[in-house]
C-alpha positions in Angstrom: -9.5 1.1 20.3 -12.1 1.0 17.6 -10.8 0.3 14.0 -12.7 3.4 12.8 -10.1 5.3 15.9 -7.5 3.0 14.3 -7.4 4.4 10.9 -8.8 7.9 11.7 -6.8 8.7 14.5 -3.1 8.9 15.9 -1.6 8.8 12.4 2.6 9.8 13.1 2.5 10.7 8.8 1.4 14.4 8.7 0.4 15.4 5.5 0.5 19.4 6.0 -2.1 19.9 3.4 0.2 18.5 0.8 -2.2 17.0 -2.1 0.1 13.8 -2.9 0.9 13.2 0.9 -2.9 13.4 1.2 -3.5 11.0 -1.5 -1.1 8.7 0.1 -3.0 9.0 3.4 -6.4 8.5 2.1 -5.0 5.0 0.2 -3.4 3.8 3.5 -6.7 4.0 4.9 -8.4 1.9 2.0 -6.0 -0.7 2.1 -6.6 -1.2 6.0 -10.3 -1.2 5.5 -9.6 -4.0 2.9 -7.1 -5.8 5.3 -9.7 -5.5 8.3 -13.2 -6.7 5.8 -11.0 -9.3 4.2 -11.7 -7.2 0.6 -10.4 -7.7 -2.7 -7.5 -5.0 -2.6 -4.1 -7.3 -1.8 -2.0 -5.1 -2.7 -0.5 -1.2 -2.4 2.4 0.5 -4.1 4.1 3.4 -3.0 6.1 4.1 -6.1 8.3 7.9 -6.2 10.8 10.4 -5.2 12.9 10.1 -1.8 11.6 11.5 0.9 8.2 11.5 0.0 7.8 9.3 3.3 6.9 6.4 1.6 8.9 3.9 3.9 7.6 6.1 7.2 4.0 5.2 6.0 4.6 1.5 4.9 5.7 0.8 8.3 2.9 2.8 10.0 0.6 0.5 8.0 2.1 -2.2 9.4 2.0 -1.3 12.6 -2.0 -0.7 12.4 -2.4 -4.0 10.6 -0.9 -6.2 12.9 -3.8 -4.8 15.1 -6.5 -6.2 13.4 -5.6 -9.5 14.3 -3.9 -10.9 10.5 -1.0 -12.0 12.3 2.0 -9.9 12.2 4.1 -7.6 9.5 7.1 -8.8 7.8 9.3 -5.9 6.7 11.9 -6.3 4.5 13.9 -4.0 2.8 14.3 -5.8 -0.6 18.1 -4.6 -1.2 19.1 -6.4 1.7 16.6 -9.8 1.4 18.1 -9.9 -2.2 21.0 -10.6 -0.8 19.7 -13.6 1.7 18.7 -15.2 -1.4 21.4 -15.5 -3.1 23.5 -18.6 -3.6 26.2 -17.8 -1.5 23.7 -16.3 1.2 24.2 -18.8 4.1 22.0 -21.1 5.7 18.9 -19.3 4.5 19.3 -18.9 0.9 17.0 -21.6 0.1 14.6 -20.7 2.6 13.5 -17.3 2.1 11.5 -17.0 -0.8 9.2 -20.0 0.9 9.2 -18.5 3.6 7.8 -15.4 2.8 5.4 -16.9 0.5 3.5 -18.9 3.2 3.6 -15.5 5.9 0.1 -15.1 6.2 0.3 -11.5 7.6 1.2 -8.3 5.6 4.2 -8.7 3.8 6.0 -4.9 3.3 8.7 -4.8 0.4 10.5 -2.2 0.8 12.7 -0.4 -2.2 11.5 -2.9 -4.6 13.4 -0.8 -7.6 17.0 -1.1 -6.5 19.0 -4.4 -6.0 17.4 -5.8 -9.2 20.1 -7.2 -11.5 17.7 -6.4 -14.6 19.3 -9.7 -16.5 19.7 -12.2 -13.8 18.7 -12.9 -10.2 16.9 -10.2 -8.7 14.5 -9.4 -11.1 13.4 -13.2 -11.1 13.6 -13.6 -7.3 11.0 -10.1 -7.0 8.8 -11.4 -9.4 8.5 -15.1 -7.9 7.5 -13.4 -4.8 5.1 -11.4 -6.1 3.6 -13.7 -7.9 3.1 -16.1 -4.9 2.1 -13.7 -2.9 -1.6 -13.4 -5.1 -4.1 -14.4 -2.4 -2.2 -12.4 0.6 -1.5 -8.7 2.1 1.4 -6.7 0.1 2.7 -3.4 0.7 5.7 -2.0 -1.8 8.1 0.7 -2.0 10.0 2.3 -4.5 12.1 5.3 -5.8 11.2 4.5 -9.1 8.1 5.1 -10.5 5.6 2.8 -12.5 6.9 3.4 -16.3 10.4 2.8 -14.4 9.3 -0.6 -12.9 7.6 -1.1 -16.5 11.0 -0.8 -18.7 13.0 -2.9 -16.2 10.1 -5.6 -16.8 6.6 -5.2 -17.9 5.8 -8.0 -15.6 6.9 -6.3 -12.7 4.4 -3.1 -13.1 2.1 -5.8 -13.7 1.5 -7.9 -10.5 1.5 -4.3 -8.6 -1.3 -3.4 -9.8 -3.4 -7.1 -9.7 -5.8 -8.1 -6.9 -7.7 -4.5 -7.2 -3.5 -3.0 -6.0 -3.9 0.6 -6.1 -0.3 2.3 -7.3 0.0 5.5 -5.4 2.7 7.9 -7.4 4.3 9.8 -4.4 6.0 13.2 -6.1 6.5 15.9 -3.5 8.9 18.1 -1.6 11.0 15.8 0.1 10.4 15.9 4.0 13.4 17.6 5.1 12.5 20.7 2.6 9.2 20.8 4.1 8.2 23.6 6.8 6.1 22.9 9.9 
C-alpha cells in the first residue's frame, strides 16, 4: 500500500458530511503526513464533547502510523496510567513516566482532562510527560475543551499546542444520535 492509499483510503471514521468530523479528518491526515516526512507538527489534540469519536480516530491514527515504519503506538488511557504512577501503584510506579518518555513511536494520551487531581499528582505527572515528550509523536484526547484545559493549568493548554500541535475542537452530534 502506498502512503498516499494509506491516508486517503480505508478510513473506518465516517464523517457523513459533518463539518467538525470533517475537520477532524482532514487534521488526521496532516498529522500522518508530518509523522511520515519527519515534519515539524509533534503534536494533535482532540479536545470536545463525548462521542464526537475522538478516541475511534486517535486509535485509527495509530493504527496507520505504526505503518510507516516509527515503531509502534503506545495507547494509554490517561485515567488509568495515572493510576500506574502513583506511589502505591506497584512494581511500575517509578517506571512509567520514563518509560514513556523514551517510546520513540506515537505516544496516544487518551482522556487527558479527567483523573487530574488539579492540586497534586496528576496535573504534575501530565505535564512532565508532555513536556518530555517535545521532540516525539503525541496524539491527545479530551472531553474538555481548550479554555477547560487552560483554567485547570495554563501550562497544560500550552504544551498542546507547541511543536506546530494543531488543537482540533470536536463539537458535534454525538455518534449514537447520528443517522446513516
Amino acid at each position: 500500500m502506498t502512503f498516499n492509499e494509506l491516508i486517503t483510503t480505508n478510513w473506518k471514521f465516517q464523517t457523513r458530511g459533518d463539518p467538525v468530523l470533517e475537520k477532524m479528518l482532514a487534521q488526521a491526515k496532516t498529522f500522518l503526513t508530518s509523522i511520515r516526512k519527519g515534519g515539524t507538527q509533534r503534536r494533535l489534540s482532540y479536545l470536545g464533547t463525548s462521542g464526537t469519536g475522538k478516541t475511534m480516530l486517535a486509535k485509527e491514527i495509530g493504527d496507520k502510523a505504526g505503518l510507516l515504519g516509527i515503531g509502534w503506538t503506545a495507547f494509554k488511557y490517561w485515567p488509568l496510567l495515572l493510576d500506574r504512577m502513583r506511589p502505591d501503584g506497584g512494581l511500575v510506579a517509578g517506571r512509567v513516566l520514563p518509560e514513556l518518555a523514551q517510546h520513540k513511536g506515537l505516544l496516544i494520551l487518551d482522556e487527558i482532562g479527567m483523573g487530574n487531581d488539579v492540586k497534586d499528582f496528576g496535573l504534575d505527572k501530565l505535564i512532565s510527560l508532555l513536556e518530555v515528550r517535545n521532540d516525539r509523536w503525541l496524539l491527545t484526547t479530551s472531553n474538555r475543551m481548550p479554555h477547560e484545559l487552560e483554567a485547570i493549568d495554563k501550562r497544560l493548554s500550552d504544551r498542546l499546542y507547541r511543536f506546530d500541535g494543531a488543537v482540533v475542537e470536536c463539537i458535534t452530534m454525538s455518534f449514537n444520535e447520528r443517522t446513516p
